[in-house]
DOTOR-732391 format. One record per atom (N, C-alpha, C): residue number from 1; residue in three letters; x, y, z. Coordinates in steps of 0.001 Angstrom, whole numbers, plus 500000, padded with zeros to 6 digits. Example, Ala and Ser with C-alpha at 12.3 -4.5 7.8 and 13.67 -1.06 7.14 Angstrom:
<recs>
+-----+------+--------+--------+--------+
! pos ! code !     px !     py !     pz !
+-----+------+--------+--------+--------+
!   1 !  ALA ! 513190 ! 494310 ! 507800 !
!   1 !  ALA ! 512300 ! 495500 ! 507800 !
!   1 !  ALA ! 513200 ! 496700 ! 507800 !
!   2 !  SER ! 512850 ! 497750 ! 507080 !
!   2 !  SER ! 513670 ! 498940 ! 507140 !
!   2 !  SER ! 512900 ! 500030 ! 507870 !
+-----+------+--------+--------+--------+
</recs>
This chain:
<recs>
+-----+------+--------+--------+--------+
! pos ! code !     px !     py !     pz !
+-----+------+--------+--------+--------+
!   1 !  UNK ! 488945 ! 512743 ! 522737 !
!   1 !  UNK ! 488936 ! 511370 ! 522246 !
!   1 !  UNK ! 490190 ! 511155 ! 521386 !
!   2 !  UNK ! 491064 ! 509922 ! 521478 !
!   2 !  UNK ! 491842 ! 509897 ! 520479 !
!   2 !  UNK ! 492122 ! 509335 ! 519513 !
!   3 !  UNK ! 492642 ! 509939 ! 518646 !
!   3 !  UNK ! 492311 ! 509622 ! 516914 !
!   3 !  UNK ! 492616 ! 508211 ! 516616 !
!   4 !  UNK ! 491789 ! 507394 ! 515849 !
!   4 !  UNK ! 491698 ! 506254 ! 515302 !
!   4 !  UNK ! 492772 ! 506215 ! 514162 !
!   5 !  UNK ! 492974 ! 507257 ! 513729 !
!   5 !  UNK ! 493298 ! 507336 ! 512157 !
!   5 !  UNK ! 495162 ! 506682 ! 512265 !
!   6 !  UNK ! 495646 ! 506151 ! 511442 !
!   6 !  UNK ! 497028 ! 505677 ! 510834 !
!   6 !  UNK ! 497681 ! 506732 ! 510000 !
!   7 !  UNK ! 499058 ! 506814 ! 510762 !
!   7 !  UNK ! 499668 ! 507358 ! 510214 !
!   7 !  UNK ! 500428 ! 506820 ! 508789 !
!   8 !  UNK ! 500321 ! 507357 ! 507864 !
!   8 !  UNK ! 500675 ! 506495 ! 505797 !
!   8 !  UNK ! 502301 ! 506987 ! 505692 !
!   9 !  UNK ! 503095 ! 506407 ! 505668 !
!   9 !  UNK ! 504558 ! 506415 ! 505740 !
!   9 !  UNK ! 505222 ! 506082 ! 504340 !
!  10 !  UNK ! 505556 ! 506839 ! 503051 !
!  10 !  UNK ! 505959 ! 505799 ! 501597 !
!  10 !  UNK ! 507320 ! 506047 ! 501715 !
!  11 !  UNK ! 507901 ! 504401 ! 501697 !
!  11 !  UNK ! 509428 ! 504660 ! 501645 !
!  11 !  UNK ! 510014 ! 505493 ! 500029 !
!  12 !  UNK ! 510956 ! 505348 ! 499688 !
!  12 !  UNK ! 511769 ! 506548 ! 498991 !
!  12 !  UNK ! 511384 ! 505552 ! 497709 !
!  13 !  UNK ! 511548 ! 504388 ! 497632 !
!  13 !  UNK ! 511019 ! 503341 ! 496674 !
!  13 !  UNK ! 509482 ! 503940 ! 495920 !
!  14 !  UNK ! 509476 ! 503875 ! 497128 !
!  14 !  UNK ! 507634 ! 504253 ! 496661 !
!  14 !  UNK ! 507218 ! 505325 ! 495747 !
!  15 !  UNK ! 507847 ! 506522 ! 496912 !
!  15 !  UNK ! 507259 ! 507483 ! 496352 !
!  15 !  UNK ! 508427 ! 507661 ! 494298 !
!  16 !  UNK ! 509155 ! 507259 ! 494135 !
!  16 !  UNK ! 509942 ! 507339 ! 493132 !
!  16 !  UNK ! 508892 ! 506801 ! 492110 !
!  17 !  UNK ! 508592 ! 505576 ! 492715 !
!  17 !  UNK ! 507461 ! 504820 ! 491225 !
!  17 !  UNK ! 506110 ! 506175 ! 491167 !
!  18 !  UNK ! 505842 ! 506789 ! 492370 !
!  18 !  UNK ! 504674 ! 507577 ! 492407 !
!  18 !  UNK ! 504702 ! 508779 ! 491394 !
!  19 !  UNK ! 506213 ! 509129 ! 491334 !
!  19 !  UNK ! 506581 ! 510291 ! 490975 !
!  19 !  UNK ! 506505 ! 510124 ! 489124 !
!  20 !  UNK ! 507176 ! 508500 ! 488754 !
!  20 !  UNK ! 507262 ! 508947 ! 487951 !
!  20 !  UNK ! 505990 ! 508352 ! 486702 !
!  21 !  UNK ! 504695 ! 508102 ! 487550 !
!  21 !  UNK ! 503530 ! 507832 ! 486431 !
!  21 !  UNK ! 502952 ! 509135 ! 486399 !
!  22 !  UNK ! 502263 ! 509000 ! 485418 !
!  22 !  UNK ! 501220 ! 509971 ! 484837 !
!  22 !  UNK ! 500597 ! 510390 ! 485763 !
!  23 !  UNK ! 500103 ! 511893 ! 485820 !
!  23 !  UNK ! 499133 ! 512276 ! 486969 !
!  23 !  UNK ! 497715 ! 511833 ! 487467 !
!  24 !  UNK ! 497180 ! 511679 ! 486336 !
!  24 !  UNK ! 495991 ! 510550 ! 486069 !
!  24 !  UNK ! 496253 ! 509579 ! 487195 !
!  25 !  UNK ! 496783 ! 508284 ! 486938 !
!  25 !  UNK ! 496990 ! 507403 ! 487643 !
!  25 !  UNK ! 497776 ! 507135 ! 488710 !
!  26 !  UNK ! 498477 ! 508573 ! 489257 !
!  26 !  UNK ! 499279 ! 508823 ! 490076 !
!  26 !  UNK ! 497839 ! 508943 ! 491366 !
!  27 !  UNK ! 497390 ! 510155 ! 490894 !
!  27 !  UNK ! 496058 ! 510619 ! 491818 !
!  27 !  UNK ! 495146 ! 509272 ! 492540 !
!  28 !  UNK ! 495150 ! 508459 ! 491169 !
!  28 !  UNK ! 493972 ! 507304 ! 491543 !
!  28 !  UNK ! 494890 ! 506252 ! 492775 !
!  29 !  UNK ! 496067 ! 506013 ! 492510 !
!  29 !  UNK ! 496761 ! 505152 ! 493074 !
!  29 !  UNK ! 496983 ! 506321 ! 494786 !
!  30 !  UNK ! 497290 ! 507504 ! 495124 !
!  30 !  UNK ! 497522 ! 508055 ! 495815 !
!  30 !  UNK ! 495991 ! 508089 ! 496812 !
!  31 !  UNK ! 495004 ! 508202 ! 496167 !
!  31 !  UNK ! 493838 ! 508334 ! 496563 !
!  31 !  UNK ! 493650 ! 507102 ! 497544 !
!  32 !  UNK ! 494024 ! 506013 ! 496847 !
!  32 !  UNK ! 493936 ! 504773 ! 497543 !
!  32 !  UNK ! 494308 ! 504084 ! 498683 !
!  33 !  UNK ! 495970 ! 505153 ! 498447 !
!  33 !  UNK ! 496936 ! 504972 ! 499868 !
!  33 !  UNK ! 496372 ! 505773 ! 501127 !
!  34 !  UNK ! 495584 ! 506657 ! 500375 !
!  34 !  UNK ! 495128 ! 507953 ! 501975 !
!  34 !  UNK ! 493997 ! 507197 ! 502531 !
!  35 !  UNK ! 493420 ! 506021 ! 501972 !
!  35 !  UNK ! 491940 ! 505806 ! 502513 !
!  35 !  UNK ! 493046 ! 504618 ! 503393 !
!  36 !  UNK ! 494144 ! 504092 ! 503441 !
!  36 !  UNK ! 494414 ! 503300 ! 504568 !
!  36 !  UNK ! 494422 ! 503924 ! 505834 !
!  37 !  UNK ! 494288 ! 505140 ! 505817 !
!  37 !  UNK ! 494843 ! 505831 ! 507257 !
!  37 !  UNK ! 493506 ! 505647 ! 507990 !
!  38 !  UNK ! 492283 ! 505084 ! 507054 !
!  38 !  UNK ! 490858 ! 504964 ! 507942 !
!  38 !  UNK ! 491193 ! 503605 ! 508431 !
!  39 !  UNK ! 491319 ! 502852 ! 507750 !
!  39 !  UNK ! 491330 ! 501091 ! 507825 !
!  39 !  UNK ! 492247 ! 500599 ! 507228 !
!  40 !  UNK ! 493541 ! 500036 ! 507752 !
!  40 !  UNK ! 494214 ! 499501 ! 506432 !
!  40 !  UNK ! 494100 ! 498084 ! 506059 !
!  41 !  UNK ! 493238 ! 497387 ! 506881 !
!  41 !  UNK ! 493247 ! 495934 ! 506566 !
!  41 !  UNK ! 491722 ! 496214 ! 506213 !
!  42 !  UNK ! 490465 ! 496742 ! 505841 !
!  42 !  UNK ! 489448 ! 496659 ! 505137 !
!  42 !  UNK ! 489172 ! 496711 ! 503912 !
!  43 !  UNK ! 489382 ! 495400 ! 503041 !
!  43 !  UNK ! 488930 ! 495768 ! 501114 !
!  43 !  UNK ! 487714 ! 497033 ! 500945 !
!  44 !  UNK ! 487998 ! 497427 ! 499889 !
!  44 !  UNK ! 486683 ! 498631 ! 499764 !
!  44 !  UNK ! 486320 ! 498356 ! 497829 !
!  45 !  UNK ! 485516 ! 499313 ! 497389 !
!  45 !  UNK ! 485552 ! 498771 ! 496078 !
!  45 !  UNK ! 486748 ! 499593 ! 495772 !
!  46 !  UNK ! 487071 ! 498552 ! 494612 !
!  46 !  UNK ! 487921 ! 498599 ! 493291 !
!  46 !  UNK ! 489249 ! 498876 ! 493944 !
!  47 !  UNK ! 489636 ! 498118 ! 494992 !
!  47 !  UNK ! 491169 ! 498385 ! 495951 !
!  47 !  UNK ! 490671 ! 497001 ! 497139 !
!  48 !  UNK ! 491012 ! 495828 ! 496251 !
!  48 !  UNK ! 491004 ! 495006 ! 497364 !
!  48 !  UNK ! 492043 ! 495130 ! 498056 !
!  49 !  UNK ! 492392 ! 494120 ! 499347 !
!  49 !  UNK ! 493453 ! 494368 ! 500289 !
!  49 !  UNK ! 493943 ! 492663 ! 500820 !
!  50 !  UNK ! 495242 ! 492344 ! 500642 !
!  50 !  UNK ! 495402 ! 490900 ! 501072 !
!  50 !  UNK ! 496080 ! 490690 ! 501707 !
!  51 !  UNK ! 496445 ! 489995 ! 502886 !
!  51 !  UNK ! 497565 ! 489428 ! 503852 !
!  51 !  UNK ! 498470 ! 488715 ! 502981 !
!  52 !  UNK ! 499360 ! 489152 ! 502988 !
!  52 !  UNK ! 500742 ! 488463 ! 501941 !
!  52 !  UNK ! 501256 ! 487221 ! 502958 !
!  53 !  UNK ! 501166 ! 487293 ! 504366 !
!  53 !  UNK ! 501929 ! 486609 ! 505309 !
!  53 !  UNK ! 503064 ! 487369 ! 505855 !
!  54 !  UNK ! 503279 ! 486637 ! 506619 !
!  54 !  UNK ! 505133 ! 487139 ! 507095 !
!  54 !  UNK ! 505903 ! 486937 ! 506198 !
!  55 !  UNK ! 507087 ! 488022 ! 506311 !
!  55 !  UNK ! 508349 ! 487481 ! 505935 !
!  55 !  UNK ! 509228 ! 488650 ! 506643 !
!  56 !  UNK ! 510520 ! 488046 ! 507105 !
!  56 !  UNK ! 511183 ! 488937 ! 507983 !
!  56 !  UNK ! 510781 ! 489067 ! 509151 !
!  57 !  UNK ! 509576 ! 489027 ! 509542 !
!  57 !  UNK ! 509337 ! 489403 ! 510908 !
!  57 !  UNK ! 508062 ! 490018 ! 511095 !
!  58 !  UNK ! 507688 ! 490625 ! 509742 !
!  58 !  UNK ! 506963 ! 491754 ! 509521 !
!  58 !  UNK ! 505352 ! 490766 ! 508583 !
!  59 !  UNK ! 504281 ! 491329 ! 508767 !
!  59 !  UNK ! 503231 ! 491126 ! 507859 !
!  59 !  UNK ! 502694 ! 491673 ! 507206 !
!  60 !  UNK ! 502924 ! 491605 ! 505785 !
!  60 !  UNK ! 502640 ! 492209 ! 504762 !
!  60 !  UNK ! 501657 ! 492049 ! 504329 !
!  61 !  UNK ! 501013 ! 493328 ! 503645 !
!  61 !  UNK ! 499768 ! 493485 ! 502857 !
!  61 !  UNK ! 500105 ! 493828 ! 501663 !
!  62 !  UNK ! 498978 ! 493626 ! 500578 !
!  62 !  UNK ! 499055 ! 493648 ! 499233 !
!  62 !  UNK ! 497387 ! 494662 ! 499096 !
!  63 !  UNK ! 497813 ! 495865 ! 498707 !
!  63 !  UNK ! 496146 ! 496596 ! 498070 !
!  63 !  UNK ! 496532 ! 496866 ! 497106 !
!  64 !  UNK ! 495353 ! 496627 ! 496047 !
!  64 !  UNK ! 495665 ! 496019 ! 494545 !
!  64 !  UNK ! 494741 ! 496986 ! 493884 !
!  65 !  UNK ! 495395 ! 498333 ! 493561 !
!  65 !  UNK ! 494524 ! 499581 ! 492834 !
!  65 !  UNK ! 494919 ! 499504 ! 491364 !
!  66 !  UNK ! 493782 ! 498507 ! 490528 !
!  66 !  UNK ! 493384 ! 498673 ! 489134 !
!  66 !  UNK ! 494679 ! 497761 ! 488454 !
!  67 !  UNK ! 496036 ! 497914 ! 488155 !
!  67 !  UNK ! 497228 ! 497018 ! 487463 !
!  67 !  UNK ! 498180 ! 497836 ! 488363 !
!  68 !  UNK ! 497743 ! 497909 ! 489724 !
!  68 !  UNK ! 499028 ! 498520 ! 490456 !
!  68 !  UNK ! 498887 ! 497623 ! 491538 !
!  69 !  UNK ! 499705 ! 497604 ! 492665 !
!  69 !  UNK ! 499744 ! 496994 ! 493704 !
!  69 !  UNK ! 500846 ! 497827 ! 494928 !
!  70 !  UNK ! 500161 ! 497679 ! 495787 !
!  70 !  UNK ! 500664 ! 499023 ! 496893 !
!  70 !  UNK ! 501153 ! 497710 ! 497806 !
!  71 !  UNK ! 502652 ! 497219 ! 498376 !
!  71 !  UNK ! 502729 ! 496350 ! 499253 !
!  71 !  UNK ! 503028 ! 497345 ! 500757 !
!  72 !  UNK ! 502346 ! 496996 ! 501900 !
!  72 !  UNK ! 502894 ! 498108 ! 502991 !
!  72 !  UNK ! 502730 ! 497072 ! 504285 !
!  73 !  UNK ! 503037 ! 497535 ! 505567 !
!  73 !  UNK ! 502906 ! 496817 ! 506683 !
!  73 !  UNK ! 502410 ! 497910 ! 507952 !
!  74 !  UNK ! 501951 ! 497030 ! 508578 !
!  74 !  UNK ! 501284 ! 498156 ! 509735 !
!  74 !  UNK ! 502021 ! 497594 ! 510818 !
!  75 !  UNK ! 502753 ! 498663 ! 511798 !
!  75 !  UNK ! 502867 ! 498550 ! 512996 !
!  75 !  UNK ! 502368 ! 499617 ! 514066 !
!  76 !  UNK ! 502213 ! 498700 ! 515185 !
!  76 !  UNK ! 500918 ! 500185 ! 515573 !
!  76 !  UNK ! 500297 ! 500680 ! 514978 !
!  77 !  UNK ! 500034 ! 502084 ! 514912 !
!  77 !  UNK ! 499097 ! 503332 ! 514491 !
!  77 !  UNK ! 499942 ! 503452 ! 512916 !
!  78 !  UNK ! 500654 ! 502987 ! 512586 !
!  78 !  UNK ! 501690 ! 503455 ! 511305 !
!  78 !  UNK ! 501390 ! 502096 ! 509999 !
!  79 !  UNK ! 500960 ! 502715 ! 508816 !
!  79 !  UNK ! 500509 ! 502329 ! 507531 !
!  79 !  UNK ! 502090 ! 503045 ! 506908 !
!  80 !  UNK ! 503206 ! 501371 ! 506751 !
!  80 !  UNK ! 504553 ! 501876 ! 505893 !
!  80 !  UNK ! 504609 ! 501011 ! 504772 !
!  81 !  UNK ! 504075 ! 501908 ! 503336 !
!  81 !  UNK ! 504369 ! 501260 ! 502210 !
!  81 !  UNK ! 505805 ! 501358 ! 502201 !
!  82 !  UNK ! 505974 ! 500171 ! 501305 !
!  82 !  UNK ! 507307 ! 499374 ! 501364 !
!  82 !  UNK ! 507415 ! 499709 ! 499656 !
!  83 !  UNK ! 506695 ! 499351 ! 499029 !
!  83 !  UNK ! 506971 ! 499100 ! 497673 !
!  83 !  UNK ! 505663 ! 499453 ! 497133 !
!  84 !  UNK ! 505167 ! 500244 ! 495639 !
!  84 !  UNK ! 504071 ! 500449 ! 494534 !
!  84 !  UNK ! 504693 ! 499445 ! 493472 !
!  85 !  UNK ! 504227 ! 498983 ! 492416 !
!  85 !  UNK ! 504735 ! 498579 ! 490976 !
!  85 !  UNK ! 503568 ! 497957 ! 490569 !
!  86 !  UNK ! 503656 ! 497679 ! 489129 !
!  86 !  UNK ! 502596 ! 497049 ! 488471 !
!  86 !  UNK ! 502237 ! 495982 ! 488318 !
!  87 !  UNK ! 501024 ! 495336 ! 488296 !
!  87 !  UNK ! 500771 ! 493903 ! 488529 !
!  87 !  UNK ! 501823 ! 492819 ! 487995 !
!  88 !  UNK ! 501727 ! 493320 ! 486837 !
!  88 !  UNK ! 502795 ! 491761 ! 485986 !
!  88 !  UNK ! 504145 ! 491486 ! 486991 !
!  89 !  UNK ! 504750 ! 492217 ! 487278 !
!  89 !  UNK ! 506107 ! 491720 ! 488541 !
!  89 !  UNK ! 506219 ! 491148 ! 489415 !
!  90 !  UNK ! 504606 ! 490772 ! 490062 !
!  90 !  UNK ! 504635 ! 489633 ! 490731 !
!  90 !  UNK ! 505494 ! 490091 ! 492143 !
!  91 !  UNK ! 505271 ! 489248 ! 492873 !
!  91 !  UNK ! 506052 ! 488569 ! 494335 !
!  91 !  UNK ! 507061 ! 488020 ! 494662 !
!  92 !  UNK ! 507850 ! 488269 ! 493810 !
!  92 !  UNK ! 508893 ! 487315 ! 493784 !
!  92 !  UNK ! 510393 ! 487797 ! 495106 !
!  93 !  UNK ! 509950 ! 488697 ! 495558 !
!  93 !  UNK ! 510734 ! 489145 ! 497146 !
!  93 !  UNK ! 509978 ! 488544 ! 498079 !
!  94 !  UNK ! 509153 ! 488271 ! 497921 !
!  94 !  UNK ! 508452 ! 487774 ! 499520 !
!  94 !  UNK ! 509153 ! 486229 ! 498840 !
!  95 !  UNK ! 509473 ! 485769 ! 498466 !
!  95 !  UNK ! 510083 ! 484095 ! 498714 !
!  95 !  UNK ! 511246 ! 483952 ! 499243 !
+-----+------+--------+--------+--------+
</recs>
């Protein structure tokens, strides 16, 4: 049978913000990114998940773990965060 599961891709952006929080909240935020490889468009608790829309070409998602926010896009079988950072910074690239 073949695998359902998504492959989780963090660009160099990403993993840099990953690297440099606390382990604590590194784990919780990391934890969050591995459960996309089940579903990446399904909210679950305490990690909702939102269609940002297009931009570029591409459709972006927003999963929103606690004052973090994971932005990534799926093509095919592939879950590619684009960007982590903290709530207050807002959206202001997708305009």
């Amino acid at each position: 049978m073949p695998s359902t599961k998504f492959e989780v891709l963090l660009s160099d952006e990403a993993l840099s913000f990953l690297r440099a929080l606390e382990a604590r909240r590194r784990d919780r935020v990391l934890a969050h990114i591995e459960e996309l490889e089940a579903d990446p468009f399904r909210p679950r608790p305490r990690a909702d998940i939102k269609n940002c829309g297009r931009h570029h070409g591409a459709t972006f998602y927003r999963l929103r773990v606690g004052d973090f926010r994971v932005v990534y896009v799926v093509e095919e079988r592939q879950v590619k965060v684009t960007e982590i950072f903290r709530r207050g910074r807002g959206y202001r690239w997708l305009e």
